[in-house]
C-alpha positions in Angstrom: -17.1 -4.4 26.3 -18.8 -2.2 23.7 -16.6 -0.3 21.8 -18.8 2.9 22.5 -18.6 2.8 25.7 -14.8 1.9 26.2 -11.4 0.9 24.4 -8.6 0.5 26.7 -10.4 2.0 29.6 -11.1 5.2 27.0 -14.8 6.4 26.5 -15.0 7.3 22.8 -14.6 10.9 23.9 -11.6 10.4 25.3 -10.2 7.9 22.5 -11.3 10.6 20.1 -9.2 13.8 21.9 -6.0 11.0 21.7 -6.5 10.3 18.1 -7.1 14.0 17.4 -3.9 14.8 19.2 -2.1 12.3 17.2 -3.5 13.5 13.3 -2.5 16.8 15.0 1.3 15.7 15.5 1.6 13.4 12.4 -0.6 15.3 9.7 2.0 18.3 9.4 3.9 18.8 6.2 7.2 18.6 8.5 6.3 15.2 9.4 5.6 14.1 5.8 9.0 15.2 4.1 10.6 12.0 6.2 8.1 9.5 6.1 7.3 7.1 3.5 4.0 8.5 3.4 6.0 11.4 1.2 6.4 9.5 -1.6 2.6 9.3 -3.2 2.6 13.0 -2.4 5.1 13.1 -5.2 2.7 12.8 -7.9 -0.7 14.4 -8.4 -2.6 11.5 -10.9 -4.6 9.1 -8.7 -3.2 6.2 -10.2 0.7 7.2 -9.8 -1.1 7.8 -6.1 -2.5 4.7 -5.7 0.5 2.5 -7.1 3.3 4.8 -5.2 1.2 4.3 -1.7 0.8 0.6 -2.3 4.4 0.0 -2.8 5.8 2.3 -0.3 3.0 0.6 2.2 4.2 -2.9 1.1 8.0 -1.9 2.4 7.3 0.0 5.2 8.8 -1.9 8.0 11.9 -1.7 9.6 14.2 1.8 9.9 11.7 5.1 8.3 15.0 6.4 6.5 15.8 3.1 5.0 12.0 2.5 4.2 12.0 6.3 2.5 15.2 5.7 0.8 13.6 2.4 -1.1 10.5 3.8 -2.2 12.7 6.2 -3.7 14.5 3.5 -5.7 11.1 1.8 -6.4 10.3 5.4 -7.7 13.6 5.6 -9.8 12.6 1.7 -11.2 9.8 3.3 -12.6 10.9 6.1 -14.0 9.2 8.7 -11.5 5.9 7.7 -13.5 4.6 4.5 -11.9 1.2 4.2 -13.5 3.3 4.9 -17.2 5.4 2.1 -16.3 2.8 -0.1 -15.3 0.3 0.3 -18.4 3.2 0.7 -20.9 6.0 -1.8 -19.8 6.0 -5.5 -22.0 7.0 -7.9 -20.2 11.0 -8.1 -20.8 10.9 -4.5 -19.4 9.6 -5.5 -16.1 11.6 -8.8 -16.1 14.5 -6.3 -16.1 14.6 -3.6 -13.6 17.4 -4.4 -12.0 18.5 -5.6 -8.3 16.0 -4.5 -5.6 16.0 -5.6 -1.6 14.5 -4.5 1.1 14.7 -6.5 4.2 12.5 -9.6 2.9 11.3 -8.3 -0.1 13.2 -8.7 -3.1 13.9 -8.4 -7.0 11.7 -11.1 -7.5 8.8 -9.9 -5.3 8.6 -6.4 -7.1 8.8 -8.4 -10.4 5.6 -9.9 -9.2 4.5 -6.8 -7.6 4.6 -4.7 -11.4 2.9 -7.3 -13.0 0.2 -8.1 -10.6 -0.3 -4.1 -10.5 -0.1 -4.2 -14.3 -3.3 -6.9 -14.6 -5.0 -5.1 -12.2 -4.8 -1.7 -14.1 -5.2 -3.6 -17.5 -7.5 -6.0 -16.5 -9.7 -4.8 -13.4 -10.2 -1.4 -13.9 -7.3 -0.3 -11.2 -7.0 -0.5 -7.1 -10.1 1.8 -6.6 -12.2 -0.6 -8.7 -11.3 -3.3 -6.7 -11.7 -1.9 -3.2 -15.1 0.1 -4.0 -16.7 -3.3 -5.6 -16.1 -6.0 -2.5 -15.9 -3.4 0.4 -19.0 -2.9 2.6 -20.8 -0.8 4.6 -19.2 -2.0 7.7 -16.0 -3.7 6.7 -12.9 -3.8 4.2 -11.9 -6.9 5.2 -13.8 -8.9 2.0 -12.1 -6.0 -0.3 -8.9 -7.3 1.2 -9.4 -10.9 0.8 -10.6 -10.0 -2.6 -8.2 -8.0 -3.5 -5.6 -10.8 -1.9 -7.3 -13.1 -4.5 -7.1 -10.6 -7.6 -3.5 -9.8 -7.1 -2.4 -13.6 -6.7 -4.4 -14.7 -9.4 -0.8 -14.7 -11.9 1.9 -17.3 -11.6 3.7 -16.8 -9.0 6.4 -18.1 -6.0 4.8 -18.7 -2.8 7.3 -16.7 -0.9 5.7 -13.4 -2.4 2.7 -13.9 -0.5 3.6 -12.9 2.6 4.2 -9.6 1.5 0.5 -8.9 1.2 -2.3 -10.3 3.9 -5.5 -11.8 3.9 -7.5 -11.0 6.4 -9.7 -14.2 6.3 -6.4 -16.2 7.1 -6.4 -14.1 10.7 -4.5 -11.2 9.3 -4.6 -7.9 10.7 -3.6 -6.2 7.5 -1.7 -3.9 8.8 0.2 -2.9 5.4 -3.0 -3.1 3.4 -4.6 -0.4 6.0 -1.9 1.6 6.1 -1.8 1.9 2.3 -5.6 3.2 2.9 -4.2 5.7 5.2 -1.4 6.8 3.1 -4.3 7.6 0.3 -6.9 8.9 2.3 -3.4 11.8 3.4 -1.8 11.8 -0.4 -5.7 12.5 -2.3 
């Protein structure tokens, strides 16, 4: 079944009117103040952007008010200026911010996360650079695997890994597309 022609038993027109209505009900300033989508809205630098949508999409499972109330704390971790915190933390700073959980993901994942964030903006010219150089024409799912690759390129325990997908592994990337949404709202 071409997708022109039909999704679900939708034409394209009618998919369209039903994801129009939707960006209608969702895209409203209202909706925004409790979601976790709020939190890059928070800063206006594109990095702070990019770094507070990736780690609010990374948690964003389970109960909105609890997922809200962590990015938050992720927030507070890094001093309200993550892309400041990323570039200017040593090591023993990062080691050190304190107790973290959120369902799964824990102290030790958002160790990880900071420092894979902080090679990334060190080392590979930030989350953009990596997403504008493997995606293509038709697809972001080699900029995903890539950027799966890049971030796990550290030291690092296995159990992290499941907090961000590869789509080449049969992942639908759900967190790593959401995180495109939550930019595409927040820039």
């Amino acid at each position: 079944m071409s997708f022109k022609r039909s999704y679900n038993g939708l034409t394209a027109g009618e998919l369209k009117e039903f994801l129009d209505e939707k960006v209608e009900f969702y895209n409203r300033p209202s909706f925004i103040e409790s979601d976790p989508i709020s939190i890059p809205h928070l800063f206006t630098k594109k990095q702070d952007i990019e770094i507070s949508g990736f780690l609010a999409a990374t948690i964003a499972w389970g109960n909105r008010k609890m997922i809200l109330r962590n990015a938050c704390r992720i927030m507070e971790i890094l001093e309200h200026s993550p892309y400041e915190f990323i570039m200017n933390s040593n090591n023993n700073e990062i080691e050190a911010v304190g107790s973290f959980v959120h369902r799964t993901f824990n102290t030790t994942d958002l160790i990880y996360f900071l420092k894979a964030l902080q090679n990334i903006y060190r080392h590979k010219g930030g989350l953009e650079s990596i997403f504008s150089a493997y995606s293509t024409s038709y697809s972001l799912q080699p900029a995903i695997h890539e950027f799966h690759r890049i971030f796990f390129e550290l030291p690092h325990e296995k159990r992290t890994e499941r907090h961000v997908s590869d789509p080449f592994k049969g992942s639908a990337a759900k967190k790593i597309n959401m995180f495109f949404r939550i930019i595409k709202a927040a820039i």
